[in-house]
ZAMARGU-4260 file (C-alpha; in steps of 0.2 Angstrom, whole numbers, plus 5000, padded with zeros to 4 digits):
<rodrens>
0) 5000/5000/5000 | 5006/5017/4994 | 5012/5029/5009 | 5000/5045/5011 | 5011/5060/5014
5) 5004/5074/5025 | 5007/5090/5022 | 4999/5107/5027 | 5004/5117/5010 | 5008/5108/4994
10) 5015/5113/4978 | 5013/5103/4960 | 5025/5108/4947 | 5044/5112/4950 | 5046/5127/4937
15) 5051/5146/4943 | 5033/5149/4950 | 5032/5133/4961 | 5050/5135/4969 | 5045/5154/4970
20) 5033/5148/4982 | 5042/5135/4991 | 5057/5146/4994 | 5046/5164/5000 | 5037/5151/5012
25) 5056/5141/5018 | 5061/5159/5022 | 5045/5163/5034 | 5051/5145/5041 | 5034/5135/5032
30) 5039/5118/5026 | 5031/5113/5009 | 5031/5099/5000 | 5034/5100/4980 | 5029/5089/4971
35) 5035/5086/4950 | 5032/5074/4935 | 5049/5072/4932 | 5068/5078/4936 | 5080/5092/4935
40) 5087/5096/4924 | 5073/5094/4911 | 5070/5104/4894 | 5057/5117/4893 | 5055/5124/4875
45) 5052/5143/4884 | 5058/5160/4877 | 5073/5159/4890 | 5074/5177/4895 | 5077/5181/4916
50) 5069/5197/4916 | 5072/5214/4926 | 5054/5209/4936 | 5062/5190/4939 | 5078/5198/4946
55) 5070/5208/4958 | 5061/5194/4964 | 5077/5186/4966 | 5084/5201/4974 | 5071/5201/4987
60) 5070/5183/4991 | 5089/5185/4992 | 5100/5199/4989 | 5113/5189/4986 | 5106/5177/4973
65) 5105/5189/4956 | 5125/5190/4961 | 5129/5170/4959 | 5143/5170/4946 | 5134/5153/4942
70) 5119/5163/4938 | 5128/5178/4928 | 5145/5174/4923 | 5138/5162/4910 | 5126/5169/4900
75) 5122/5187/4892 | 5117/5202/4901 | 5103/5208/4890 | 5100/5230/4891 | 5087/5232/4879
80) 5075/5223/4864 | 5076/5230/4846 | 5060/5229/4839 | 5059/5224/4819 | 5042/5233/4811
85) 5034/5225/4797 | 5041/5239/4786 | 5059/5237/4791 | 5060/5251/4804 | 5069/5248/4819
90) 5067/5252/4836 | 5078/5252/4852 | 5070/5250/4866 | 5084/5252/4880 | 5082/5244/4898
95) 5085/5255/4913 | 5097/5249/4926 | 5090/5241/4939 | 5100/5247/4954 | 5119/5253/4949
100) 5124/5251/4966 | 5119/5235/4968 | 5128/5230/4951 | 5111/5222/4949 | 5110/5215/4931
105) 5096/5223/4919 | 5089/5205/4911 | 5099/5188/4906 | 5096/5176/4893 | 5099/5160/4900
110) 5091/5141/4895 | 5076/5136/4908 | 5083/5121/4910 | 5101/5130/4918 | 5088/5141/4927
115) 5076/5130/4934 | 5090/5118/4938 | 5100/5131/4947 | 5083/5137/4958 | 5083/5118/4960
120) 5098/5120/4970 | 5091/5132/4979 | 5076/5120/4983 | 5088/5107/4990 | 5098/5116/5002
125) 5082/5123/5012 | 5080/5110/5027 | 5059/5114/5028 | 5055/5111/5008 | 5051/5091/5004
130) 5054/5087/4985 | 5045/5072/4978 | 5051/5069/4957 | 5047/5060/4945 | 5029/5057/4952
135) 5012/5065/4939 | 4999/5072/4950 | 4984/5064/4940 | 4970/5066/4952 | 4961/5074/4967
140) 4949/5073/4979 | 4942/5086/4992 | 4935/5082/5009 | 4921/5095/5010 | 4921/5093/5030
145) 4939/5095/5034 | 4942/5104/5018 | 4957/5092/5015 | 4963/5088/5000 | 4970/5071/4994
150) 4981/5071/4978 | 4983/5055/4965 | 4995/5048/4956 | 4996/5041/4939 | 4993/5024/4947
155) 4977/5031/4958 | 4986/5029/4972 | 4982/5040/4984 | 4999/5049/4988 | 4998/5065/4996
160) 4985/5072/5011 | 4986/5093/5012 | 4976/5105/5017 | 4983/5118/5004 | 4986/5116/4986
165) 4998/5127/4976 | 4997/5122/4956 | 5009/5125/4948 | 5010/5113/4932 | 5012/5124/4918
170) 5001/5130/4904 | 4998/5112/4897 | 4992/5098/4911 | 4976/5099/4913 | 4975/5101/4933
175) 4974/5118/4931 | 4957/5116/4925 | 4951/5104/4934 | 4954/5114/4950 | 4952/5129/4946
180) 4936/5126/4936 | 4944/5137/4919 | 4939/5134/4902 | 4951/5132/4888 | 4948/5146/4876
185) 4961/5146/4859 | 4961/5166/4858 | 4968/5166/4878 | 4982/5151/4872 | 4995/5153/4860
190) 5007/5142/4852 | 5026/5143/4851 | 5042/5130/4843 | 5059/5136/4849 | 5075/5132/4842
195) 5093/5135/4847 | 5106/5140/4834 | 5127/5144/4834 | 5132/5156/4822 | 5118/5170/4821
200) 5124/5184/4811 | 5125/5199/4823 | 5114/5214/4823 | 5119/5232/4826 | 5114/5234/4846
205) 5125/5220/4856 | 5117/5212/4870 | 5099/5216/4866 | 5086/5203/4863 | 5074/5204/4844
210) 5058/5204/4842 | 5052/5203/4821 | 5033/5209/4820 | 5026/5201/4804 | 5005/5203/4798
215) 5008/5184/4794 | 5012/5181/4812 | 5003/5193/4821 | 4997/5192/4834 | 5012/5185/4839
220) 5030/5186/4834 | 5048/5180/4831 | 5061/5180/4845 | 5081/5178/4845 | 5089/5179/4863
225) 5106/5178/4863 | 5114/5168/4876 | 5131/5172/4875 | 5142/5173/4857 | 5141/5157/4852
230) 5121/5151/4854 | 5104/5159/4852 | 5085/5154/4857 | 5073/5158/4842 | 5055/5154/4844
235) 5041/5159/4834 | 5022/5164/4844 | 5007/5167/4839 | 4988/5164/4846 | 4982/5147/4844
240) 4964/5153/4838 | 4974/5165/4824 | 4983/5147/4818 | 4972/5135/4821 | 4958/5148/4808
245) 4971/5151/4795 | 4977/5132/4796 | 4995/5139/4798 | 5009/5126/4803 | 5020/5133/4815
250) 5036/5124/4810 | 5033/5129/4794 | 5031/5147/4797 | 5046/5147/4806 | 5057/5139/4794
255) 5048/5150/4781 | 5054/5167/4792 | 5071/5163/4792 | 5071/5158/4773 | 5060/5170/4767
260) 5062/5186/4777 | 5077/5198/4772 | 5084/5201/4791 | 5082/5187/4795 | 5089/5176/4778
265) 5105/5185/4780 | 5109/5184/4799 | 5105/5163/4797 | 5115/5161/4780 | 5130/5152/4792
270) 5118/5147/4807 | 5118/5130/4813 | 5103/5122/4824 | 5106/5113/4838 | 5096/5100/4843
275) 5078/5099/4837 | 5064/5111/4837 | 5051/5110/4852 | 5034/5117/4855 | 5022/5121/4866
280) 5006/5129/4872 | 5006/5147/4882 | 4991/5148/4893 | 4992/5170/4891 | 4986/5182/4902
285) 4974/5191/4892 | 4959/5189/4901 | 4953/5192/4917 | 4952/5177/4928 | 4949/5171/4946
290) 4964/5159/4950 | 4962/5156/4968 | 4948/5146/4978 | 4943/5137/4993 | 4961/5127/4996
295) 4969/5133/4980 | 4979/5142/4971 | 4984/5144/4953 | 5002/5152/4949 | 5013/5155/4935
300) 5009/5148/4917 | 4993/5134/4926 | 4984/5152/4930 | 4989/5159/4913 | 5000/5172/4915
305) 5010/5172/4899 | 5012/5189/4891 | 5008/5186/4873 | 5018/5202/4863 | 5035/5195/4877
310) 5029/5178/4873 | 5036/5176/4893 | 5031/5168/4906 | 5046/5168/4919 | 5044/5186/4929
315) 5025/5182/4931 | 5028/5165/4934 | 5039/5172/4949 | 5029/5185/4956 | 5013/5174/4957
320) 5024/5161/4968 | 5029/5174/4981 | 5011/5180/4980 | 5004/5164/4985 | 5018/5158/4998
325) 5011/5176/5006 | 4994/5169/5004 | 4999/5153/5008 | 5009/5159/5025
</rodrens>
């Protein structure tokens, strides 16, 4: 027989938003459990960009951790996002230092997997945060006298007993839904593929992120981040209902873009892909939504908090797990 767990506040989903929670609650001293499918460090096809709002949540979890040369010794501090119109103007937008005397960095481009795996370590060294891998929260039931809920496995095993649940599984699972009682709606979702390439031609602002506005695309976009010198994320976004109405294959638009498109043809003529194309579905934040209950709460992507024009996820994934650890404490 499966051991039952007991916990007074449980998280489900081990990206930024539910090891935001389970960290803001370790520092008031409040144990959590957190609970994933699977293991770091794990790939997550994400548009890989650390922004100024995720670094202050850093900063005030700990003032130290945005400092970790692990953390920005690495990868590429990013100071601004040069905007491509659909006409071929350009425009700078510049990012304001975030506190000089601090040394704080602007905004980094860095791989999920590196980041998610680094706030993993994090995880591991608090003595009051539980972590249970490797193990797909499938079902749930809740007691309506004690208000308890009980959490499933794959197996339907009953696994976990807890009187608070924090989900966190991302834009994709479908517990989100189940708990929270949303409704999937294709002009609140979008899709994404992401790709990573060596040897993108420069452009004329170092250290700044792209974003290509296109009608074919829109509404949506295509990214490059670079990482450092040597590697680059590029994904392609756009609204699921826009796609799925115009019957428009992703991969195909996104090959097509760097084929097609002047820019973009010439700064790819010696790129090189790394690894395969992966996609995924972005749960945005562009309507108005209650994503908080009796017993629950909904943070990061699972509430759907993605900003479409960013395609990002990451700083609002953050602030919504410090929001519910504050709920939650």
């Amino acid at each position: 027989m499966m051991h039952v767990r007991e916990s007074v506040v449980t998280i489900i989903g081990a990206g930024p938003a539910g090891q935001m929670a389970a960290l803001f609650l370790a520092k008031r001293g409040i144990a959590s459990l957190l609970i994933d499918k699977s293991e770091h460090p794990r790939s997550k096809p994400c548009a890989d960009v650390v922004t100024g709002q995720a670094i202050r949540i850093l900063h005030e979890l700990d003032a130290n951790l945005p400092l970790d040369k692990n953390f920005t010794d690495k990868y590429l501090p990013i100071n601004g996002t040069l905007l491509h119109t659909p006409n071929g103007s350009q425009l700078d937008i510049a990012f304001l230092p975030l506190n000089k005397l601090e040394h704080l960095p602007t905004c980094i481009a860095m791989p999920r997997a590196d980041f998610d795996n680094w706030l993993h370590n994090k995880i591991l060294a608090s003595p009051v945060i539980q972590i249970l891998e490797n193990t797909a929260i499938t079902g749930w039931e809740k007691d309506v006298k004690s208000g308890e809920w009980t959490l499933f496995n794959a197996k339907k095993e009953a696994i976990v007993r807890t009187k608070l649940v924090i989900v966190a599984t991302g834009s994709s699972a479908s517990l989100p839904f189940t708990v929270g009682n949303l409704t999937k709606q294709n002009k609140h979702f979008a899709i994404g593929v992401r790709g990573y390439f060596k040897n993108v031609g420069n452009s004329n602002f170092p250290n700044h992120a792209e974003l290509f506005l296109h009608r074919k695309m829109m509404p949506g976009g295509f990214y490059i981040a670079p990482f450092n010198s040597d590697i680059a994320n590029v994904n392609l976004v756009m609204r699921s209902d826009v796609a799925k109405r115009n019957n428009i294959n992703l991969n195909e638009l996104f090959w097509e873009a760097i084929q097609l498109h002047p820019t973009l043809k010439e700064r790819f003529k010696n790129a090189e892909q790394v690894g395969k194309l992966e996609g995924g579905a972005l749960h945005l934040g562009t309507k108005k939504r209650a994503i908080s209950g009796d017993g629950y709460m909904l943070a990061g992507d699972a509430g759907g908090l993605i900003d479409l024009m960013s395609g990002n996820g990451i700083p609002q994934a953050m602030i919504s797990g410090k929001f519910a650890a504050q709920q939650a404490a």
